[in-house]
C-alpha positions as CSV (number, residue, x, y, z in Angstrom):
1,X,168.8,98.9,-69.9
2,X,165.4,99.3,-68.4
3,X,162.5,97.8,-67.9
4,X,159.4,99.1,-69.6
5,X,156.5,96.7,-68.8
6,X,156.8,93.0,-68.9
7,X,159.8,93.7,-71.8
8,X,163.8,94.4,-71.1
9,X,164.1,97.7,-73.1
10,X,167.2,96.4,-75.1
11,X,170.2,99.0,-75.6
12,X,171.6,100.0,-79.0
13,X,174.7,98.1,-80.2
14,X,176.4,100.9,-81.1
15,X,177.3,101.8,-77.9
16,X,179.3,98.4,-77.4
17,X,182.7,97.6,-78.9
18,X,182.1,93.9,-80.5
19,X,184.0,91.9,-78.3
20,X,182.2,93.0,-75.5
21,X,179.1,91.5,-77.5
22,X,177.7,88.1,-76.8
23,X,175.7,85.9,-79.3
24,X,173.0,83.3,-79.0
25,X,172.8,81.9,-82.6
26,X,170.2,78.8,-83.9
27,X,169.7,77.3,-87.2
28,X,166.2,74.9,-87.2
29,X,165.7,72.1,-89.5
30,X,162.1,71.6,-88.7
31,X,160.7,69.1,-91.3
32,X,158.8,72.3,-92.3
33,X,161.6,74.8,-92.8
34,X,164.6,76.7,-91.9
35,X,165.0,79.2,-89.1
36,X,167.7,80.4,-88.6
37,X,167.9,83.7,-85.8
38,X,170.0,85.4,-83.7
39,X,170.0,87.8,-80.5
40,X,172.9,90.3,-79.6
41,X,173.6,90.7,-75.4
42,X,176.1,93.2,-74.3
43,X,177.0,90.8,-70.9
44,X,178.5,87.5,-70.8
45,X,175.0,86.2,-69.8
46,X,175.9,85.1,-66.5
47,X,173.5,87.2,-64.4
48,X,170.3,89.7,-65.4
49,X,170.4,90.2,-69.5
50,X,171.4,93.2,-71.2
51,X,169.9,92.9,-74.7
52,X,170.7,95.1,-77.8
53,X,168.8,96.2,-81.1
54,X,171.0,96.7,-83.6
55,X,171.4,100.5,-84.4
56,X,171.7,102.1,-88.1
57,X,175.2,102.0,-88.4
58,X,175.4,98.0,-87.3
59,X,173.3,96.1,-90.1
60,X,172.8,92.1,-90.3
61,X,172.3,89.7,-93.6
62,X,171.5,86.1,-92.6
63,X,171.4,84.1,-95.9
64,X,171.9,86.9,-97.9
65,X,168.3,88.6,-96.2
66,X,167.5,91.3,-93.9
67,X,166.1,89.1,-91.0
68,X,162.4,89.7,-89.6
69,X,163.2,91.6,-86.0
70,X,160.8,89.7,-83.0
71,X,161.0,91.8,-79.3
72,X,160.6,88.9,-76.6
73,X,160.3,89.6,-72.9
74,X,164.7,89.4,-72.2
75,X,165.7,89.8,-75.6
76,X,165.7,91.1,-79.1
77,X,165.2,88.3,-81.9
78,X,166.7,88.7,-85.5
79,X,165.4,85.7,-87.7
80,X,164.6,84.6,-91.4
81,X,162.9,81.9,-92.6
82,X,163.2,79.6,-96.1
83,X,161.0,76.8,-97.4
84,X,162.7,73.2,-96.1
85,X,162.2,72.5,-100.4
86,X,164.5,75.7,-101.4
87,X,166.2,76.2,-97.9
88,X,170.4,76.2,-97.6
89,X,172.2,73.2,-95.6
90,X,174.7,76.2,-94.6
91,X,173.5,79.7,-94.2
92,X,176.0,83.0,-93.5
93,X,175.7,85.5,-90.9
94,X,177.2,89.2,-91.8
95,X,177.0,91.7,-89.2
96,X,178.8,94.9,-90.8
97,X,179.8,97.8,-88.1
98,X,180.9,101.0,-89.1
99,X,182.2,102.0,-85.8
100,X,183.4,98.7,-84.8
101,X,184.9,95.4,-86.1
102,X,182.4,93.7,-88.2
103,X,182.2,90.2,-87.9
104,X,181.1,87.4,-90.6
105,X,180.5,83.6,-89.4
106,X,178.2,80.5,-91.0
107,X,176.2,77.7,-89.2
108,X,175.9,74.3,-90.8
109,X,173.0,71.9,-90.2
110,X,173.6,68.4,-89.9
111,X,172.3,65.5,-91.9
112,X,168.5,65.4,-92.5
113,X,166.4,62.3,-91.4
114,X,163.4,60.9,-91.3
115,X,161.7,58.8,-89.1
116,X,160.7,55.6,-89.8
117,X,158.8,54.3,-86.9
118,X,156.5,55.2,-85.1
119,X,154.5,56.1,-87.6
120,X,152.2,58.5,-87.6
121,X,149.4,58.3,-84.7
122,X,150.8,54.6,-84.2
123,X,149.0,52.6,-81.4
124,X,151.9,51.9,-78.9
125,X,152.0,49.5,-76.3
126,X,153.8,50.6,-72.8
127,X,153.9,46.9,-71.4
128,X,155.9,45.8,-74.6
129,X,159.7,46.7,-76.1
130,X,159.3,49.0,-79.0
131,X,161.9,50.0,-81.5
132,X,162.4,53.5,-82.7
133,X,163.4,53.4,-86.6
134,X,165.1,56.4,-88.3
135,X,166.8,57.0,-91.6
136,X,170.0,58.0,-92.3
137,X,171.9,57.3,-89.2
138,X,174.8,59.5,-88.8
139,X,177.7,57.2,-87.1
140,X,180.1,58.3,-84.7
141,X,177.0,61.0,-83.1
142,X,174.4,61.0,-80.4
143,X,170.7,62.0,-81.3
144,X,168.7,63.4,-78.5
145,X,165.0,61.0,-78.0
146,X,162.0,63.0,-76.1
147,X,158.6,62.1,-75.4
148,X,156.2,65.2,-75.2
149,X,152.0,65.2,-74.8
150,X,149.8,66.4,-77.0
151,X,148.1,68.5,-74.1
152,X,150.4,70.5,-72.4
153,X,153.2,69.1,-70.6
154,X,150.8,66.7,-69.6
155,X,149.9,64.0,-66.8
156,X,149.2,61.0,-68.6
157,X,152.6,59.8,-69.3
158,X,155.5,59.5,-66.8
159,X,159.3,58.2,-67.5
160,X,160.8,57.3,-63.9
161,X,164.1,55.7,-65.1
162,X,166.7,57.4,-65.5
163,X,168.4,56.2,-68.2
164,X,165.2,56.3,-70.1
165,X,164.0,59.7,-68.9
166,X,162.6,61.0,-72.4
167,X,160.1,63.7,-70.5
168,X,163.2,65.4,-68.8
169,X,164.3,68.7,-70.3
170,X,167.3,67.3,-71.7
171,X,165.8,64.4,-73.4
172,X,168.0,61.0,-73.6
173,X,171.1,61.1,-75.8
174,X,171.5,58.1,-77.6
175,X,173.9,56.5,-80.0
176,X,172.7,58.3,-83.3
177,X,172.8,54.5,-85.4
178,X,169.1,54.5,-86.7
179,X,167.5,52.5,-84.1
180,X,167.0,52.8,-80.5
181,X,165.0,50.5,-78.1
182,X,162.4,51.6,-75.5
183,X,162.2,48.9,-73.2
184,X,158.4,47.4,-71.9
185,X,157.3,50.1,-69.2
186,X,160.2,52.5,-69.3
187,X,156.6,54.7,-70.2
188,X,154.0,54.7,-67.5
189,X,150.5,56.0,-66.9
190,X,149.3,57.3,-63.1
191,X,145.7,57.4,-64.9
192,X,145.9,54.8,-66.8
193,X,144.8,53.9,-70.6
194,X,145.1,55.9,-73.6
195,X,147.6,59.0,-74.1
196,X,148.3,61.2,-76.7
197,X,151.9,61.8,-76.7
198,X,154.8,62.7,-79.3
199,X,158.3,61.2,-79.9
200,X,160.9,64.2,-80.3
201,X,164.0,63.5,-82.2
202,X,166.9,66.0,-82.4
203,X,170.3,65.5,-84.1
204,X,172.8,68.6,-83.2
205,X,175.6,69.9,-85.3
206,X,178.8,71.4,-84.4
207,X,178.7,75.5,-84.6
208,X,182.5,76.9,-83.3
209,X,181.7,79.9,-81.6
210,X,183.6,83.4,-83.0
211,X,186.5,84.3,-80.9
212,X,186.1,87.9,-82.1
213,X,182.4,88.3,-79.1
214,X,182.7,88.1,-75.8
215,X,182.2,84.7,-74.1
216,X,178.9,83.9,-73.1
217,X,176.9,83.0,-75.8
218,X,176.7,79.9,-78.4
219,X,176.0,78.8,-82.1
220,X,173.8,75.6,-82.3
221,X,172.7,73.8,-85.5
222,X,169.9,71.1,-85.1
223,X,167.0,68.7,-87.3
224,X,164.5,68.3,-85.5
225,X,161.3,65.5,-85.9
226,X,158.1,65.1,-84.2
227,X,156.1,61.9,-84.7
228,X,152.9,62.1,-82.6
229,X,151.4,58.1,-81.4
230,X,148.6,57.0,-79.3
231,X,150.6,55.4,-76.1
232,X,148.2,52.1,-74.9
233,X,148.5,50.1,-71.6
């Protein structure tokens, strides 16, 4: 491994046995498509990363389709993408090694959804109770609420509670039932009147992660939905 400008220049997978391999693995309901991708790290990820490229001998199928490789700055990306209309709920990943043990695994997305309210570029009130609507719930789960601006990360928005802290990173997990409350200003504005913001809603599926790679990595299936709304004093 080396650096070679602002990229990590990644090794080739041939050089490491498979369970010394970690994987990060994602499959993306978007509302749009599918994604589904995949990076290869020959560390446990704990510390500085140690990409690899997959060499001849090591080839990958995702879906039944070469993927589309993507170098980012720390690693090496291995994707495909399908039309949400013709796209799988369930998608295979083959990596076959001639040298090594070759390894075959499948993600699952959860249940689609849509959501019912807000609608789109709704006028929303921050001095008054508003109920977030979607449709089907998916009982016995938690669905992940965000708020995001349209600008950036943005300045005209702030949620200070913590329970209802939907600019954080993480989001707020909720009870994934088809309605959740946000409670008269649990939003604020330092500025004052109008925003431009987005509600984020993500429902996560459970992705076992192979015994036969070295720990580290993860497998994570999600649907995601963005519903952008005018926020009002």
């Amino acid at each position: 491994m080396a650096l070679v400008g602002c990229f990590v220049q990644a090794d080739e997978s041939c050089t490491h046995a498979t369970d010394s391999i970690s994987v990060v693995a994602h499959l993306v309901d978007n509302g749009t498509d599918v994604r589904a991708e995949i990076d290869f790290d020959g560390s446990d990820r704990s510390s500085f990363p140690d990409p690899l490229e997959l060499c001849e001998d090591d080839r990958l199928e995702i879906g039944g389709r070469a993927p589309r490789r993507t170098d980012r700055i720390d690693r090496v990306v291995y994707s495909v993408n399908f039309p949400l209309a013709d796209a799988p709920r369930e998608l295979d990943f083959v990596l076959d090694r001639k040298e090594h043990d070759s390894v075959e695994f499948s993600i699952a997305l959860p249940p689609a959804f849509a959501v019912v309210a807000p609608t789109v570029d709704q006028p929303l009130s921050r001095a008054a109770d508003f109920m977030l609507l979607w449709d089907p719930p998916n009982a016995g789960s938690t669905i992940r609420i965000g708020v995001t601006e349209t600008i950036g990360d943005g300045v005209c928005i702030d949620t200070l509670l913590d329970e209802h802290d939907y600019k954080s990173l993480a989001g707020v997990d909720v009870d994934d039932s088809g309605s959740w409350t946000v409670p008269a200003s649990s939003l604020e504005s330092p500025i004052g009147g109008d925003c431009d913001a987005v509600y984020t809603f993500t429902r996560f599926g459970d992705a076992p992660y192979p015994d036969v790679f070295s720990a580290g990595g993860y497998l994570e299936s999600r649907v995601e939905r963005a519903v952008p709304f005018l926020s009002t004093p």
